[in-house]
N, C-alpha and C positions, 0 to 999 in steps of 0.2 A: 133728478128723479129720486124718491125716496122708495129706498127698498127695504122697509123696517119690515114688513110683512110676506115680504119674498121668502118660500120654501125655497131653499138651496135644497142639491141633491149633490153628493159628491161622486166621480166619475167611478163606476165599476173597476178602471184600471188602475185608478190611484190606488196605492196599498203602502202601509211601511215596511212591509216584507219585500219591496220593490228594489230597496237600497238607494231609495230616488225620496226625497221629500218633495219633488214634485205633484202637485195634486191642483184639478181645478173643478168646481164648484157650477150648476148649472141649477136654472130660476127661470121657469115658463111663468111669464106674469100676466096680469089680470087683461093684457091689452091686445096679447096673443105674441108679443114682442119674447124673445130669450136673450136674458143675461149668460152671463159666464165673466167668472172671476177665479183669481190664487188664494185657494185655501189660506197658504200662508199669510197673505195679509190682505184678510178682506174688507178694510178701508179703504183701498183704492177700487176707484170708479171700473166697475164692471165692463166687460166689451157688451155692443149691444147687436142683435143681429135679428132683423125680421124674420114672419116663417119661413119664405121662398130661402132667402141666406140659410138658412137653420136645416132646411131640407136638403139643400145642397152640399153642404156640410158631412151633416150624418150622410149623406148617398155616398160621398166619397171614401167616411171612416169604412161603409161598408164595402166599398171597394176595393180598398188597399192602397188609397193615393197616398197614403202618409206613412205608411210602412217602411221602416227602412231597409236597405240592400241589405241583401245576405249577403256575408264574405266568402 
């Protein structure tokens, strides 16, 4: 799939005030399909995720499935 024309958007959370150069990159493309890729090196083949996945997804970020344990 060629994603020359993909608007990436990079994630609200990624920051380099993070202390993390972790950061990923998200591409709603023309087919209703969502990429997501590593800022760091975005040659490599993006994940690909239909809307249903995509929706599920975000429902979870807003849920706190991915949150980690407080100590």
């Amino acid at each position: 799939m060629d994603f020359t024309g993909a608007a990436w958007r990079k994630s609200s959370f990624s920051s380099s005030n993070s202390g993390s150069d972790g950061c990923v990159e998200v591409a709603i493309l023309p087919d209703g399909k969502v990429a997501l890729r590593d800022s760091k090196d975005p040659s490599l083949c993006p994940h690909m995720f239909n809307s249903h996945e995509w929706g599920c997804f975000v429902a979870g970020v807003h849920a706190g499935e991915f949150d980690q344990p407080k100590a």
